[in-house]
C-alpha positions, 0 to 999 in steps of 0.5 A, spaced: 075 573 447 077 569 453 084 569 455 087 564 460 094 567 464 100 563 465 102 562 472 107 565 476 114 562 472 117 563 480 112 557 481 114 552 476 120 549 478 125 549 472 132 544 472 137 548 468 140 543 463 147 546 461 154 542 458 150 536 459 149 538 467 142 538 469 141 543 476 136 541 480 134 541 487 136 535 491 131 532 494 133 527 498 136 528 506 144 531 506 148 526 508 155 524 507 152 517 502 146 521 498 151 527 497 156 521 494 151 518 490 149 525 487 156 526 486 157 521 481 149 521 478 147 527 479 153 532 480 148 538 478 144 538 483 150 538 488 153 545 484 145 547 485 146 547 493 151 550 494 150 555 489 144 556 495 148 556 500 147 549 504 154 550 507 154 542 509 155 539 501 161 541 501 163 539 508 159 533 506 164 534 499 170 533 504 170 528 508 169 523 502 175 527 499 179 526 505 176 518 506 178 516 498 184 518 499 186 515 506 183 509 503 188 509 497 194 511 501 193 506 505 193 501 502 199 504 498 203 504 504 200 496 505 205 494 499 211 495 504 207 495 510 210 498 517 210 506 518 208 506 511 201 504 513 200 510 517 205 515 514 202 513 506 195 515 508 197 521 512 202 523 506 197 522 500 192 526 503 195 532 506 199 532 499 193 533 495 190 537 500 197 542 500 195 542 492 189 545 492 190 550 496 197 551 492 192 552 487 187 555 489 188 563 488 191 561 480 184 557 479 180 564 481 185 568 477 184 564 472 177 563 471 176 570 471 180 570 465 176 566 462 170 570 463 166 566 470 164 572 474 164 567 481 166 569 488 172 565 491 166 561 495 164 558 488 170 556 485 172 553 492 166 548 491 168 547 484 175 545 486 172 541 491 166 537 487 172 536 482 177 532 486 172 528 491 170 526 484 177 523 483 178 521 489 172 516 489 175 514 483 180 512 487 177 508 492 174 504 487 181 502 484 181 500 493 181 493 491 186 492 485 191 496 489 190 492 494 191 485 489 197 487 486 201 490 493 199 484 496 202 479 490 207 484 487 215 486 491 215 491 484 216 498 486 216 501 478 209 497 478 206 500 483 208 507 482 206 506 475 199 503 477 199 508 482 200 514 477 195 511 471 190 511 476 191 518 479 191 520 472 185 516 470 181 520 477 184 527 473 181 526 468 174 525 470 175 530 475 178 535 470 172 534 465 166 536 471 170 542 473 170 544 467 162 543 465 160 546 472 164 552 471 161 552 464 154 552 469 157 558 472 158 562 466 164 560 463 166 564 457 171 560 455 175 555 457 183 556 454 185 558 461 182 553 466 186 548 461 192 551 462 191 551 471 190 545 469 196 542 466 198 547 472 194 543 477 197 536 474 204 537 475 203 540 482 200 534 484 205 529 481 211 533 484 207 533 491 208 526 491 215 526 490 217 531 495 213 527 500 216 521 498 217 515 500 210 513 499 210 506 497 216 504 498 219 505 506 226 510 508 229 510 515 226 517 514 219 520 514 221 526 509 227 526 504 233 529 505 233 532 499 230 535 493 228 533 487 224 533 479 218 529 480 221 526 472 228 525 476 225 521 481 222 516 477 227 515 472 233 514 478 227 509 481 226 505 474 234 505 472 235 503 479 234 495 482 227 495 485 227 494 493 220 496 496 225 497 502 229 502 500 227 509 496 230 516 498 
């Protein structure tokens, strides 16, 4: 009776098709360009690599994070223009900086919570994946941004399309971290919605303790404390004046 035996399952390449992420080697050079548009094509193959240890993905991971954001910002900071054009970048970015590390430690406490056995290195990386992705976003919001600070003298506007957009760049961001930590061996999902709602309100209070970001002060931090929901209610019930918000 012949018998034929099946090859060593070590010398097939397999891609791991899971909650809708297919991980998968990357085949291409590691570049700040390649690692952006596997981002946004292929996020699987990014998890693939730095579960490997190619220490330059996430590198690669936040640079783009830190030029999304600094594009977003500026043009932010063009609606009012003068210090602005550097202080709006400079705040944007190291606030959403300031929130993941804030977050950092609750993500992996949470995670294990939720069943996902990975170290801190790995939760890291799907913290990292997830905003790049929202920041990108962002960039490509860049040019109405840019249309309606430089046609437009309303502030309330402005904060708004802001927030829609950041909520917009969550979103999507929010649903790939959920799908790599799916890949990772995610059990359950209850508490990483909560970090979630967590992260958002964060994020959202971070703006409000840096501010002024699209309007202009005499100072470059506010004096005083406030509730993210307080600032804006004072800001819509006040008269809008791009040169004045404290």
């Amino acid at each position: 009776m012949n018998t034929e035996t099946p090859p060593p399952s070590s010398s097939i390449p397999v891609a791991k098709a899971t909650s809708s992420i297919l991980v998968e080697p990357m085949q291409v050079p590691i570049t700040l360009l390649s690692v952006t548009e596997h981002l946004l094509k292929y996020p699987g193959r990014i998890l693939h690599a730095c579960q490997n240890g190619q220490l330059q993905v996430p590198l690669r991971l936040l640079l783009s994070t830190l030029i999304s954001f600094s594009v977003f910002g500026f043009l932010l900071g063009s609606f009012s223009g003068g210090m602005q054009l550097w202080a709006a970048p400079l705040k944007v970015t190291l606030g959403i900086c300031i929130a993941m590390l804030i977050c950092l430690p609750s993500l992996y406490i949470f995670s294990a919570l939720d069943g996902l056995d990975a170290r801190l290195s790995q939760i890291t990386t799907v913290l990292l994946t997830a905003i790049s992705l929202a920041g990108l976003l962002l960039l490509g919001f860049a040019p109405v941004i840019w249309v309606f600070s430089t046609s437009t003298d309303s502030l309330a506007f402005m904060g708004f399309l802001g927030l829609i957009f950041w909520v917009i760049g969550l979103y999507f961001g929010s649903r790939l971290l959920l799908q790599t930590a799916s890949v990772l061996g995610m059990q359950s999902s209850a508490y990483l919605k909560t970090w979630l709602t967590i992260f958002i309100i964060v994020t959202l209070q971070m703006s409000t303790s840096l501010r002024p970001i699209i309007g202009s002060s005499k100072n470059l931090l506010p004096d005083e404390k406030k509730f993210f929901i307080q600032h804006w209610v004072e800001t819509l019930g006040s008269p809008v004046e791009a040169s004045s918000v404290h």
